[in-house]
PDB file of N, CA, C and O in Angstrom:
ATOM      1  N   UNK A   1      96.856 121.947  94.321  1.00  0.00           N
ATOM      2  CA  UNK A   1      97.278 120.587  94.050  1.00  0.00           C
ATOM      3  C   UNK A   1      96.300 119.969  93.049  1.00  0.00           C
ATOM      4  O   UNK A   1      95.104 120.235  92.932  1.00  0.00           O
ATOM      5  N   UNK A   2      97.013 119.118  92.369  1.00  0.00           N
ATOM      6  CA  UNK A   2      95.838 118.313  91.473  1.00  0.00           C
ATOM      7  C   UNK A   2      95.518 117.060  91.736  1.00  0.00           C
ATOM      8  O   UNK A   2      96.315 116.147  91.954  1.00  0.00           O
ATOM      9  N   UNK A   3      94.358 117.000  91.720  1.00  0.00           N
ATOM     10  CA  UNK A   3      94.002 114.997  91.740  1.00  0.00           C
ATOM     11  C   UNK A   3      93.466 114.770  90.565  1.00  0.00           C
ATOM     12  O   UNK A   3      92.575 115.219  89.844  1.00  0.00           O
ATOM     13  N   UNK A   4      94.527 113.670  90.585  1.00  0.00           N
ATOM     14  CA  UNK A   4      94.250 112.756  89.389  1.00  0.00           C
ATOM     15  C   UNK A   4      93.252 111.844  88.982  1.00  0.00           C
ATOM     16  O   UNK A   4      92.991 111.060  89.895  1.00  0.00           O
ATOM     17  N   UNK A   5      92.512 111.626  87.823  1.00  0.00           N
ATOM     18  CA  UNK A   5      91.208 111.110  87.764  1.00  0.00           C
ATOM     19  C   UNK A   5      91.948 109.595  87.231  1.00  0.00           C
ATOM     20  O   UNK A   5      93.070 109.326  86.801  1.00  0.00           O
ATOM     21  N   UNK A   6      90.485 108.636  87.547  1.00  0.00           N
ATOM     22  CA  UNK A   6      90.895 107.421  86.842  1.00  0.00           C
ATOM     23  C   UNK A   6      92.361 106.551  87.657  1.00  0.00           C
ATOM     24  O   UNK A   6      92.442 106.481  88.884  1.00  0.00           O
ATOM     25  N   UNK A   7      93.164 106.097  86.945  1.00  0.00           N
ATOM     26  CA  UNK A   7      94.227 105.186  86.927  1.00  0.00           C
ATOM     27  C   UNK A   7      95.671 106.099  86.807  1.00  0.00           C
ATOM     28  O   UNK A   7      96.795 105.712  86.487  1.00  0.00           O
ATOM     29  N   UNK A   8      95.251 107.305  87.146  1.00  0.00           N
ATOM     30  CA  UNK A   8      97.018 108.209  86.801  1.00  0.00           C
ATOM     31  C   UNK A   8      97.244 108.559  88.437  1.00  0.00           C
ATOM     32  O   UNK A   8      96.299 108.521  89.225  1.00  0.00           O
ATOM     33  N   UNK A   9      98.532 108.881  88.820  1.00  0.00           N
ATOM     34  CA  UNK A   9      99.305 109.267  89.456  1.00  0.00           C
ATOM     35  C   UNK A   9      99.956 110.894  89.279  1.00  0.00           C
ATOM     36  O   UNK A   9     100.300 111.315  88.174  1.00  0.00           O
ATOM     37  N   UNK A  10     100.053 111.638  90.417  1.00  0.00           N
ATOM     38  CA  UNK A  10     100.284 112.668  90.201  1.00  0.00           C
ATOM     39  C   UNK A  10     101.643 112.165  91.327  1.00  0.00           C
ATOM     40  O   UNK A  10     101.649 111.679  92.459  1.00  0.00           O
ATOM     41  N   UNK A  11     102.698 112.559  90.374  1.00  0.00           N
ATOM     42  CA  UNK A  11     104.282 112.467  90.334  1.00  0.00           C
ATOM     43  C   UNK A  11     105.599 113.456  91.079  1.00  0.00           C
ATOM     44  O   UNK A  11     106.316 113.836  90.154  1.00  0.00           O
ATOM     45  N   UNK A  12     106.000 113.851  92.102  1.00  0.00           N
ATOM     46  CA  UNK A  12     107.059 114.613  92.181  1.00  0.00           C
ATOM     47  C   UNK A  12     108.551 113.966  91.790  1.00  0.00           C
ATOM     48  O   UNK A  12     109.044 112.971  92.320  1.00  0.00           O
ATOM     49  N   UNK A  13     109.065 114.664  90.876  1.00  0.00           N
ATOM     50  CA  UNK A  13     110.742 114.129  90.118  1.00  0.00           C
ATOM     51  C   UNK A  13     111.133 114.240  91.329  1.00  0.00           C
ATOM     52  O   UNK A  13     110.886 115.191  92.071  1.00  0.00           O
ATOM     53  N   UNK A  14     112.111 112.738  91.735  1.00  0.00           N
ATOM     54  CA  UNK A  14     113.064 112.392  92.481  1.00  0.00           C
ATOM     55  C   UNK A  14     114.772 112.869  91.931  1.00  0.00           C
ATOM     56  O   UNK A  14     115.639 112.162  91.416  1.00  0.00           O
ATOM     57  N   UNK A  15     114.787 114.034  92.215  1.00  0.00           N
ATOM     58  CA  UNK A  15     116.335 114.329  91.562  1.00  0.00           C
ATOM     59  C   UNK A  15     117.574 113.384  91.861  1.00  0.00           C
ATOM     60  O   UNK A  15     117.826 112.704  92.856  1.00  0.00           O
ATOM     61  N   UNK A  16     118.349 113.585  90.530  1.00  0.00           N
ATOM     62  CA  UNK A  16     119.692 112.642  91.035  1.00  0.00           C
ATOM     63  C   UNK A  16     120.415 113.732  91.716  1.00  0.00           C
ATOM     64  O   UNK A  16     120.170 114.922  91.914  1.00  0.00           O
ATOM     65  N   UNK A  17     121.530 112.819  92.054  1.00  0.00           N
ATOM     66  CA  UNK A  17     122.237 113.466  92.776  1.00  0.00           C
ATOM     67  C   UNK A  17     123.388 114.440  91.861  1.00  0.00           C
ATOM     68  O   UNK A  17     123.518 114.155  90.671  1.00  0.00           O
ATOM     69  N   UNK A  18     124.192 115.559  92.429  1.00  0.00           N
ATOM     70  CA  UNK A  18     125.112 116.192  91.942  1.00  0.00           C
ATOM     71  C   UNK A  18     126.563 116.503  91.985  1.00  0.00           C
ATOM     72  O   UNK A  18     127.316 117.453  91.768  1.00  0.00           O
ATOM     73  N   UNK A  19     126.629 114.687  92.543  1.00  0.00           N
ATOM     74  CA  UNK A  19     128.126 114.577  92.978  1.00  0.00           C
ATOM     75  C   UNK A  19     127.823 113.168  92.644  1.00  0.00           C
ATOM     76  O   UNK A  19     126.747 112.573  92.714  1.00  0.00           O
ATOM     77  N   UNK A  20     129.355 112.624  92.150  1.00  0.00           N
ATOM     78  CA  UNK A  20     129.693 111.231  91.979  1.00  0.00           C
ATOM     79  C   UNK A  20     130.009 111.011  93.680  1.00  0.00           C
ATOM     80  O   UNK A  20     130.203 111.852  94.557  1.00  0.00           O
ATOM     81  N   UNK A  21     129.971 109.468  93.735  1.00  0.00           N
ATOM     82  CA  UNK A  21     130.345 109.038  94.659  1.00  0.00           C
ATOM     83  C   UNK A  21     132.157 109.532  94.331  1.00  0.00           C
ATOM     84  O   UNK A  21     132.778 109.688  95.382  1.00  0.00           O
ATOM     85  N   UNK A  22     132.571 109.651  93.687  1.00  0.00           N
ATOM     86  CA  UNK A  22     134.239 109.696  93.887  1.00  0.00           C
ATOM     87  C   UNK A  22     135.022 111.589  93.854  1.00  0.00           C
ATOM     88  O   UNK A  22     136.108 112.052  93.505  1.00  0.00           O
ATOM     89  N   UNK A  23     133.224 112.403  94.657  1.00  0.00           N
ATOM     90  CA  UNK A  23     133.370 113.520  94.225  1.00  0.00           C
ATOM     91  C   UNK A  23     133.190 114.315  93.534  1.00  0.00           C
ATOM     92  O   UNK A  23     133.198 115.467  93.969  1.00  0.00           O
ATOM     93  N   UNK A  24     132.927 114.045  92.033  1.00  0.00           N
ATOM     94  CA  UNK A  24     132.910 114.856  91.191  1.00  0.00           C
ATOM     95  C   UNK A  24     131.561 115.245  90.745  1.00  0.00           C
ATOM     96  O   UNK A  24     130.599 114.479  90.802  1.00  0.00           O
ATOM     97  N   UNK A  25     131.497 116.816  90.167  1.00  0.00           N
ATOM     98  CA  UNK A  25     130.455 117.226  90.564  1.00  0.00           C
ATOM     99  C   UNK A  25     129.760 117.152  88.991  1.00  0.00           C
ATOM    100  O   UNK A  25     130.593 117.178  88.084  1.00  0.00           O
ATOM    101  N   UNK A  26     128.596 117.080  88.659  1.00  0.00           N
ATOM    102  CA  UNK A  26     127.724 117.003  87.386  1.00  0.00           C
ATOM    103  C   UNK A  26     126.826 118.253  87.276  1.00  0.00           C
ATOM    104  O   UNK A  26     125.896 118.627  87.991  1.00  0.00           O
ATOM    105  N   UNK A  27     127.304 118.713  86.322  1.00  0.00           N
ATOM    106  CA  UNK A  27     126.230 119.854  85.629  1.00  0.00           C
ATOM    107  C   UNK A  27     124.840 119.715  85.131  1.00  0.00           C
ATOM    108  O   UNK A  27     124.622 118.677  84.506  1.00  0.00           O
ATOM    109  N   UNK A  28     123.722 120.656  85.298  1.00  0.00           N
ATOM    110  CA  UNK A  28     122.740 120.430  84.989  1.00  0.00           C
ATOM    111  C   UNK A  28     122.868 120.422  83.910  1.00  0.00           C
ATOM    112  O   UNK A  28     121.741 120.041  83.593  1.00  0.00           O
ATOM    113  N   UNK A  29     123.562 120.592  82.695  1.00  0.00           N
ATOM    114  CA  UNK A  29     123.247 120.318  81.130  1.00  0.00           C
ATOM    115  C   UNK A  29     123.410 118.766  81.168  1.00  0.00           C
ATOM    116  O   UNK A  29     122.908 118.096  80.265  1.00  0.00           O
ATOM    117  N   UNK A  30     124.147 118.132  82.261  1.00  0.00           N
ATOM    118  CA  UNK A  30     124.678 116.751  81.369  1.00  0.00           C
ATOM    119  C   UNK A  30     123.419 115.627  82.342  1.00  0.00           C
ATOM    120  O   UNK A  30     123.262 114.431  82.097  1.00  0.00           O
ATOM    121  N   UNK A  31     122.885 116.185  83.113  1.00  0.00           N
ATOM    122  CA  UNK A  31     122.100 115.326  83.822  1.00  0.00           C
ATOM    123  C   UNK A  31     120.782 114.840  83.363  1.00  0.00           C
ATOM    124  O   UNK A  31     120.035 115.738  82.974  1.00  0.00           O
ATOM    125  N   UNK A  32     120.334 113.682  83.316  1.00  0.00           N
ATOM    126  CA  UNK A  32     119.338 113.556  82.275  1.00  0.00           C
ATOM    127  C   UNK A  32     118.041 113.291  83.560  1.00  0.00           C
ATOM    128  O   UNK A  32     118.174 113.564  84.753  1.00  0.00           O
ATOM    129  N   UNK A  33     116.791 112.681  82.890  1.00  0.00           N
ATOM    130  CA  UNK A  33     115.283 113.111  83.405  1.00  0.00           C
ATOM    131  C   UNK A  33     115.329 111.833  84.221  1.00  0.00           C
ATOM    132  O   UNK A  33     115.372 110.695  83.754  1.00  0.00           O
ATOM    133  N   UNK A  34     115.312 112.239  85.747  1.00  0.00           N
ATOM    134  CA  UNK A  34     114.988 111.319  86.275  1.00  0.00           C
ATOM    135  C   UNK A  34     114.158 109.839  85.797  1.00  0.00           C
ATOM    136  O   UNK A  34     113.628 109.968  84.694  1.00  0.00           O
ATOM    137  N   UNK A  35     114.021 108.888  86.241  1.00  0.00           N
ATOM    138  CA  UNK A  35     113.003 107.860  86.161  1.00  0.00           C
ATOM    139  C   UNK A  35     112.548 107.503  87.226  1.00  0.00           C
ATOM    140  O   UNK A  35     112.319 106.299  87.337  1.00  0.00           O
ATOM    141  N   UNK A  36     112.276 108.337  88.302  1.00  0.00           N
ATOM    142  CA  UNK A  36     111.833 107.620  89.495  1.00  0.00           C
ATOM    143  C   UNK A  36     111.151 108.956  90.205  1.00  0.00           C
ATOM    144  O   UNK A  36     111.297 110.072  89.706  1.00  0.00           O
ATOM    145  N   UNK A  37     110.325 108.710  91.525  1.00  0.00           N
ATOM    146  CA  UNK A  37     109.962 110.136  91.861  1.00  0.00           C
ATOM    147  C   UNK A  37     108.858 109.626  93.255  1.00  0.00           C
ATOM    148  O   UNK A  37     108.908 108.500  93.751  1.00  0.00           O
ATOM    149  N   UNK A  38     108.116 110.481  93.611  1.00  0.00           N
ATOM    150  CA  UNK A  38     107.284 110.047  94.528  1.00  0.00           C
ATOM    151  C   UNK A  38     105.844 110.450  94.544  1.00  0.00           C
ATOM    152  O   UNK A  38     105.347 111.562  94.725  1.00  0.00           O
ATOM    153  N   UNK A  39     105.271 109.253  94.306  1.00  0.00           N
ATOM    154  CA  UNK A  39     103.789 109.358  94.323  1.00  0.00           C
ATOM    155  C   UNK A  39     103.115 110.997  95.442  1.00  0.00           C
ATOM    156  O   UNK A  39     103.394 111.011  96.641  1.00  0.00           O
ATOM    157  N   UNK A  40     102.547 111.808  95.014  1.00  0.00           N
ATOM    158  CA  UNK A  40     101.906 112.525  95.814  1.00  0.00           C
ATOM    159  C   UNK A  40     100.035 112.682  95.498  1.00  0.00           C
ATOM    160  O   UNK A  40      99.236 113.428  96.064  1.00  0.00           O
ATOM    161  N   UNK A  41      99.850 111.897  94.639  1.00  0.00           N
ATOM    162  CA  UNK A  41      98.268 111.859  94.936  1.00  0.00           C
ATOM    163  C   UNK A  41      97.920 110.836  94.160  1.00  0.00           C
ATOM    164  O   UNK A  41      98.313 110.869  92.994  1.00  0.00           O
ATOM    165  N   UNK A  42      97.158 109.764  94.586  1.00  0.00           N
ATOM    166  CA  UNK A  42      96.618 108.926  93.201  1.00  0.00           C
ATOM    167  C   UNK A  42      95.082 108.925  92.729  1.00  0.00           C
ATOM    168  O   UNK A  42      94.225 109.198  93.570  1.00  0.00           O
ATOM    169  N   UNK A  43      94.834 108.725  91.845  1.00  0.00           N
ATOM    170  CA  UNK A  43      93.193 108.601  91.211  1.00  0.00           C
ATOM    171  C   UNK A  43      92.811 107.349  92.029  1.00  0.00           C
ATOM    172  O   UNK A  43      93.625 106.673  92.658  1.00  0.00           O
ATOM    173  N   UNK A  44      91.173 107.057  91.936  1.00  0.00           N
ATOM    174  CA  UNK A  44      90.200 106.055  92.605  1.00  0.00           C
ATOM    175  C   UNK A  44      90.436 105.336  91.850  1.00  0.00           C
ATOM    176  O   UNK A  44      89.424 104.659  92.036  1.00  0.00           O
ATOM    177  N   UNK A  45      90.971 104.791  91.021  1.00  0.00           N
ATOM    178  CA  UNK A  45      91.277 103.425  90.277  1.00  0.00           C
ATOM    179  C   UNK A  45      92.663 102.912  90.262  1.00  0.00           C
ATOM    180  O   UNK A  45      93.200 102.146  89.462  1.00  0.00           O
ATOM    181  N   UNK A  46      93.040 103.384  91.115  1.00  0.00           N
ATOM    182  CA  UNK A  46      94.667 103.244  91.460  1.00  0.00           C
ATOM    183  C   UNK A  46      94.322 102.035  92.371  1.00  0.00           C
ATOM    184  O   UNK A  46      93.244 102.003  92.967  1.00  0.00           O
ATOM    185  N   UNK A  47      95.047 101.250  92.456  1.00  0.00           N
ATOM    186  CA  UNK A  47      94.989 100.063  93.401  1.00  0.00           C
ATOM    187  C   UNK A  47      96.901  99.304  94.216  1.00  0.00           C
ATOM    188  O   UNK A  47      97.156  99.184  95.414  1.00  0.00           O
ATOM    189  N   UNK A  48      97.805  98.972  93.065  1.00  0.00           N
ATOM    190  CA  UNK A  48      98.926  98.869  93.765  1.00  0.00           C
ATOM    191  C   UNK A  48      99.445 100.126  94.486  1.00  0.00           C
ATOM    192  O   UNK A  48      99.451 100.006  95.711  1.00  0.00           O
ATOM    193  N   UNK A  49      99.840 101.196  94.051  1.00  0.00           N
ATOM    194  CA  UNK A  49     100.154 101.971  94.348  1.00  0.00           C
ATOM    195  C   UNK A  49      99.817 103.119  95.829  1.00  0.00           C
ATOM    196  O   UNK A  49      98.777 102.635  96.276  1.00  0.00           O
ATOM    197  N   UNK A  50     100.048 103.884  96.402  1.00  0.00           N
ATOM    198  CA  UNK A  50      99.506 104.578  97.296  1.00  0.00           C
ATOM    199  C   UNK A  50     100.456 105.952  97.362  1.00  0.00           C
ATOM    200  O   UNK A  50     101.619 105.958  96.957  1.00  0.00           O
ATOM    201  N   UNK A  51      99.824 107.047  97.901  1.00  0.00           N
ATOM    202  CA  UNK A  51     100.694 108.183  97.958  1.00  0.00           C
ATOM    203  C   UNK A  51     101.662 107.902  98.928  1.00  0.00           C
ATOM    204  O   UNK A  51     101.292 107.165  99.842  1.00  0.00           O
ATOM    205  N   UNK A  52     102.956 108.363  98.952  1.00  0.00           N
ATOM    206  CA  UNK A  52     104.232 108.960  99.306  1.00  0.00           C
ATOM    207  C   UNK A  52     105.135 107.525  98.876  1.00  0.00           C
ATOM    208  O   UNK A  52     106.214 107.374  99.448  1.00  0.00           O
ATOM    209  N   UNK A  53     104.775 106.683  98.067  1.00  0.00           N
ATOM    210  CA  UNK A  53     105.293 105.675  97.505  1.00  0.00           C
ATOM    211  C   UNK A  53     106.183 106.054  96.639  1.00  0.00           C
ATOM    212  O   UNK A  53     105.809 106.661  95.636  1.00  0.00           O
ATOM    213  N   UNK A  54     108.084 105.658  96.939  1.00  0.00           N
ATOM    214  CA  UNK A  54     108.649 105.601  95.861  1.00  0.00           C
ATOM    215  C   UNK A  54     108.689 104.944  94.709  1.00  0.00           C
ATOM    216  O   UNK A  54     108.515 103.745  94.930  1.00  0.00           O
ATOM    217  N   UNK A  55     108.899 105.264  93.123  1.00  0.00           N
ATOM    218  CA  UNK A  55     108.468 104.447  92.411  1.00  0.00           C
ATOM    219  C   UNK A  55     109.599 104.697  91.597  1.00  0.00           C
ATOM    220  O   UNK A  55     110.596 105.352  91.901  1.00  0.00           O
ATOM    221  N   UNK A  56     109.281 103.951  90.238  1.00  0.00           N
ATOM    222  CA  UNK A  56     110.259 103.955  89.207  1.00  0.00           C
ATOM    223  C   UNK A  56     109.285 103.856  88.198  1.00  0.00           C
ATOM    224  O   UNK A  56     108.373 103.090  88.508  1.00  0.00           O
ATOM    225  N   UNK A  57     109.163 104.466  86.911  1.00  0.00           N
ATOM    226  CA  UNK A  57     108.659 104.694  85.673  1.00  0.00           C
ATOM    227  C   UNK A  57     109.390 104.652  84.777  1.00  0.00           C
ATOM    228  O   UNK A  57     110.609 104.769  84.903  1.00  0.00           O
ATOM    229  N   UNK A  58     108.563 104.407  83.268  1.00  0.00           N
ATOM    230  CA  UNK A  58     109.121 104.242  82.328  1.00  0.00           C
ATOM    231  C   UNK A  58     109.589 106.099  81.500  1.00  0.00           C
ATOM    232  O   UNK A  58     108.733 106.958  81.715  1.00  0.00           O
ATOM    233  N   UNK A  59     110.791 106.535  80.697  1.00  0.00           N
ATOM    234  CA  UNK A  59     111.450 107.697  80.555  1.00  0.00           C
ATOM    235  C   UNK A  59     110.168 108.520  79.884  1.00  0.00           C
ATOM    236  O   UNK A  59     109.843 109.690  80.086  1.00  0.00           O
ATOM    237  N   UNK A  60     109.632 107.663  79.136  1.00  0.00           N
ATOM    238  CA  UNK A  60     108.977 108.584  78.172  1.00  0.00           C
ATOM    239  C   UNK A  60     107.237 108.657  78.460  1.00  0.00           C
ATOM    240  O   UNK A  60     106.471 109.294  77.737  1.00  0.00           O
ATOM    241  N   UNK A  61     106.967 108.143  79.242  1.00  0.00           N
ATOM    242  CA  UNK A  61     105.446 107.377  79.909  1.00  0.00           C
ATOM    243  C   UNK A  61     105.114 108.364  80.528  1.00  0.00           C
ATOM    244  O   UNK A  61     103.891 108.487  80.588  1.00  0.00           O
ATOM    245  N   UNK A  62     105.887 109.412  81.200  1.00  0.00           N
ATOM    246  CA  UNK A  62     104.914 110.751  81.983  1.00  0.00           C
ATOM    247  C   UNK A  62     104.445 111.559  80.997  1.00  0.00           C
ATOM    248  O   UNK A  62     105.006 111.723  79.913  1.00  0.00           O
ATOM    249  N   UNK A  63     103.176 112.197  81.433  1.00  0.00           N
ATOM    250  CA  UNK A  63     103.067 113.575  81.147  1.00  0.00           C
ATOM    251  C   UNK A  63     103.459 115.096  81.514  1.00  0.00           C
ATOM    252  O   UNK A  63     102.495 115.856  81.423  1.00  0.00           O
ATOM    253  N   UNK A  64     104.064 115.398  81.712  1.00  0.00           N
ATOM    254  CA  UNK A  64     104.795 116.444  82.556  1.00  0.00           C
ATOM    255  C   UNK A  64     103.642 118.030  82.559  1.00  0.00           C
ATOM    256  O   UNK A  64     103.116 118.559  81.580  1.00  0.00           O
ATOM    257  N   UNK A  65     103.562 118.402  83.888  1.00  0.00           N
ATOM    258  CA  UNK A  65     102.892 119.448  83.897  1.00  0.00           C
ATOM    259  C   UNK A  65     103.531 120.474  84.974  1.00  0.00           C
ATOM    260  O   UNK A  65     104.643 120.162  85.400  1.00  0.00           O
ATOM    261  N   UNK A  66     103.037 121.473  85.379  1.00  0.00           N
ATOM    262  CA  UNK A  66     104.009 122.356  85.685  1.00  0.00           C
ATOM    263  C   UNK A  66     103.093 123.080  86.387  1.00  0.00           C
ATOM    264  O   UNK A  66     102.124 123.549  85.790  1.00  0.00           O
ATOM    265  N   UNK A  67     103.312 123.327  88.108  1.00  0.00           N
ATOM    266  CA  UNK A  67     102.669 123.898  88.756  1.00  0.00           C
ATOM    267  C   UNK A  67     103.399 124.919  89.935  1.00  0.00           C
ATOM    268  O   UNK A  67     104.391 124.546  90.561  1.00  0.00           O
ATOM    269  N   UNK A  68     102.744 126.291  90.145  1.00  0.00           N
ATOM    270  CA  UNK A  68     104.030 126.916  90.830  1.00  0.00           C
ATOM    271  C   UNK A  68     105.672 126.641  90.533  1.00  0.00           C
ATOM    272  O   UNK A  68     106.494 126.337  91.397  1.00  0.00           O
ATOM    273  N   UNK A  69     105.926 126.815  89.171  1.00  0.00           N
ATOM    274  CA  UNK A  69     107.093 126.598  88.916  1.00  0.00           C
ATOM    275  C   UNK A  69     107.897 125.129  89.174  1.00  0.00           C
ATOM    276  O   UNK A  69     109.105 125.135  89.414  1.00  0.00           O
ATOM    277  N   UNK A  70     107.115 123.864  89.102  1.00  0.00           N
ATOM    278  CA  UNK A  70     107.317 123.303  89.978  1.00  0.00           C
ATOM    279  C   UNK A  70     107.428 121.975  88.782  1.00  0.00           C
ATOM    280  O   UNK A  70     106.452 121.963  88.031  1.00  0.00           O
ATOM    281  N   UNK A  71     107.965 121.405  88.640  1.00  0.00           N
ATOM    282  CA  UNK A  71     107.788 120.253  87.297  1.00  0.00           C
ATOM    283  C   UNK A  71     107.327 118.712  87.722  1.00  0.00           C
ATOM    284  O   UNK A  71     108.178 117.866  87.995  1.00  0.00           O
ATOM    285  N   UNK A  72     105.968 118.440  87.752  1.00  0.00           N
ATOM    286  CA  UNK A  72     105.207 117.114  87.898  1.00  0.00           C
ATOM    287  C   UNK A  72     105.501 116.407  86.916  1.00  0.00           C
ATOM    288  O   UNK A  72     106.105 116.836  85.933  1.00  0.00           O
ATOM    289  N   UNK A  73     105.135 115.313  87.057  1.00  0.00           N
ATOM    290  CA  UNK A  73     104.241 113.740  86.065  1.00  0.00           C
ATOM    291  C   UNK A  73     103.200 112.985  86.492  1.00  0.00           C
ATOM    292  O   UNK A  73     103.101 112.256  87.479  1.00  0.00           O
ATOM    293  N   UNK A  74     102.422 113.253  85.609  1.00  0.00           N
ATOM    294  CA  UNK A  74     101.278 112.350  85.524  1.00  0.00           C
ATOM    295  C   UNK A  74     101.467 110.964  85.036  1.00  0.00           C
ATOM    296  O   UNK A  74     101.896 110.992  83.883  1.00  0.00           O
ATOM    297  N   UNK A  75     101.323 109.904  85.435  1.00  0.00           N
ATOM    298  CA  UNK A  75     101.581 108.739  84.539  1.00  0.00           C
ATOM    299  C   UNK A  75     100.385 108.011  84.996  1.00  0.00           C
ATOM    300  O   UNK A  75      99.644 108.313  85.931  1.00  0.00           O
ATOM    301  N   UNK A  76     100.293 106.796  84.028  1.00  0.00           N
ATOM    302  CA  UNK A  76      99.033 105.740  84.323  1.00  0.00           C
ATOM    303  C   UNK A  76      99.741 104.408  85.247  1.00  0.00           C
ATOM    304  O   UNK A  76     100.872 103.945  85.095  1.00  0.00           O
ATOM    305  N   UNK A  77      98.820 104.025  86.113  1.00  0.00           N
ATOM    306  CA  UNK A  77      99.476 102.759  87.038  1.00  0.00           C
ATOM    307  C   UNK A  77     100.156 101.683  86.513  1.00  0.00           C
ATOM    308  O   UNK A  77     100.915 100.900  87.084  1.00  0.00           O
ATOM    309  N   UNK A  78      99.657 101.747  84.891  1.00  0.00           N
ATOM    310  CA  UNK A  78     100.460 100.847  84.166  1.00  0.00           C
ATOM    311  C   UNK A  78     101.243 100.870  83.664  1.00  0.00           C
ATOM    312  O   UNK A  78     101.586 100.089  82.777  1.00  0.00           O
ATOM    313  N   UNK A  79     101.914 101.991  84.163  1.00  0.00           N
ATOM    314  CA  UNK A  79     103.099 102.600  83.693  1.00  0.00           C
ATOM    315  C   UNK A  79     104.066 102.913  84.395  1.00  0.00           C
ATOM    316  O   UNK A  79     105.025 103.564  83.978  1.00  0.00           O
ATOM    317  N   UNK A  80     103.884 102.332  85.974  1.00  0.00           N
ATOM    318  CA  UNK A  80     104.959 102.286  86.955  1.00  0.00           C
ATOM    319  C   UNK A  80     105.816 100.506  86.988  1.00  0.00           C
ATOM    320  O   UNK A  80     105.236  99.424  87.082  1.00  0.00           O
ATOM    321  N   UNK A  81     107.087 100.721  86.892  1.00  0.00           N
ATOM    322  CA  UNK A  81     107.720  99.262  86.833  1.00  0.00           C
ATOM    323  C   UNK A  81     107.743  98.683  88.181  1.00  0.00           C
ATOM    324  O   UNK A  81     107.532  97.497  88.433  1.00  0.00           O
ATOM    325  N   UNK A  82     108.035  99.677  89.097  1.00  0.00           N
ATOM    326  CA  UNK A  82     107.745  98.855  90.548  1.00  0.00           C
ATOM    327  C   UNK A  82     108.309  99.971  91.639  1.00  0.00           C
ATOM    328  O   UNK A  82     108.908 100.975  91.256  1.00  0.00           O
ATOM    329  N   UNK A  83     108.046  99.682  93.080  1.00  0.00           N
ATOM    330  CA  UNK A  83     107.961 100.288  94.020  1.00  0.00           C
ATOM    331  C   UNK A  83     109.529 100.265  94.754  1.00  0.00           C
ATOM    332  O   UNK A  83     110.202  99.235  94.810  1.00  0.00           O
ATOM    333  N   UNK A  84     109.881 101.311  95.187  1.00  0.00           N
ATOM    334  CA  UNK A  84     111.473 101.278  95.664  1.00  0.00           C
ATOM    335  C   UNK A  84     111.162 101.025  96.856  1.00  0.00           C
ATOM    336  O   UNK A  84     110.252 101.723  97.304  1.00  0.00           O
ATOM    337  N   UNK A  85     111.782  99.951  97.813  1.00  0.00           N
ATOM    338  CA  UNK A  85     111.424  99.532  98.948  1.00  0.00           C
ATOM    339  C   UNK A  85     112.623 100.058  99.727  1.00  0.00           C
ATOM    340  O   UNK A  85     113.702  99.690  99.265  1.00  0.00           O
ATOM    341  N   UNK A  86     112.676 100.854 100.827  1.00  0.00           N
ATOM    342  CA  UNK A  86     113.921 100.453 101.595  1.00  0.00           C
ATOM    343  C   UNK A  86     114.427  99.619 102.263  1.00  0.00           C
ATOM    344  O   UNK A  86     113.528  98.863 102.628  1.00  0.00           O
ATOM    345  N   UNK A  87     115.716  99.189 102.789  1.00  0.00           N
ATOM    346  CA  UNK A  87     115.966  98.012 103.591  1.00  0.00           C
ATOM    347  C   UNK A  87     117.432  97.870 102.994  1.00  0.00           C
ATOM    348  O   UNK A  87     117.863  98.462 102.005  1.00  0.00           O
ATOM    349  N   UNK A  88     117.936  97.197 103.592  1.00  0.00           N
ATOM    350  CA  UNK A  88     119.352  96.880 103.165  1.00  0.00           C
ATOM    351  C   UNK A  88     119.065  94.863 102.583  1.00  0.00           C
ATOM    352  O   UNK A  88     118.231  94.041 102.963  1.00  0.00           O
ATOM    353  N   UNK A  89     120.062  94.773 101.690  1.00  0.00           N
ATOM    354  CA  UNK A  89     120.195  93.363 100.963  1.00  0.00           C
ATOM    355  C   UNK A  89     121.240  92.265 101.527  1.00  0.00           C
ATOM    356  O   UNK A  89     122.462  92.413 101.558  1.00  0.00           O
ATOM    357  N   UNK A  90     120.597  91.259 101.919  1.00  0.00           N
ATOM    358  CA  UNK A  90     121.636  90.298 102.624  1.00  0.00           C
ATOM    359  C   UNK A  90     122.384  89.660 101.562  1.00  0.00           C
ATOM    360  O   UNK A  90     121.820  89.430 100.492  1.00  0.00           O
ATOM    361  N   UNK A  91     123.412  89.399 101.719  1.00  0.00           N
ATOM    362  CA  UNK A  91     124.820  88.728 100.708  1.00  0.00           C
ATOM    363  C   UNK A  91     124.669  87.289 101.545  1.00  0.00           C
ATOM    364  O   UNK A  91     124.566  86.925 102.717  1.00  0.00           O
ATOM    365  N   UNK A  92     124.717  86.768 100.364  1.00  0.00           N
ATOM    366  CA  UNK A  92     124.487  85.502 100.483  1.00  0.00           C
ATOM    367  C   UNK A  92     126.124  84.354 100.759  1.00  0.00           C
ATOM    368  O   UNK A  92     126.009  83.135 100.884  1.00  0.00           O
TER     369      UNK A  92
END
């Protein structure tokens, strides 16, 4: 595993899914690069953030590295837009 120095985040891609909600199924050629994923280690200058935190990032802001066949991102804390919270949304 790697830890990240400084203010970066070490990243696992949150895959989309491979079915529409109405069924239909999407090929890996047409599926594009996630933007979201889950924190699995952060650097000592990390402060909002914490590991197993879902997040959302900007497309082009990772660094992508590749471990056991395995495709990471590195990104900087200032480079996460915000934290995916679960919970359901009350209608007003």
């Amino acid at each position: 595993m790697l830890k990240p120095l400084g203010d970066r985040l070490l990243v696992e891609y949150h895959e989309p899914q491979s079915k529409t909600a109405g069924g239909i199924y999407i090929p890996d050629s047409a599926k594009e690069r996630p933007q979201e994923g889950v924190v699995l280690a952060v650097g000592k200058d990390v402060e909002e953030v914490k590991a197993g935190d879902r997040i959302v990032f900007g497309k082009y802001s990772p660094d992508k590295i590749v471990m056991d066949g395995v495709e990471y991102a590195v990104i900087k804390e200032e480079d996460v837009m915000g934290v995916l919270v679960a919970g359901k949304t009350k209608k007003k």
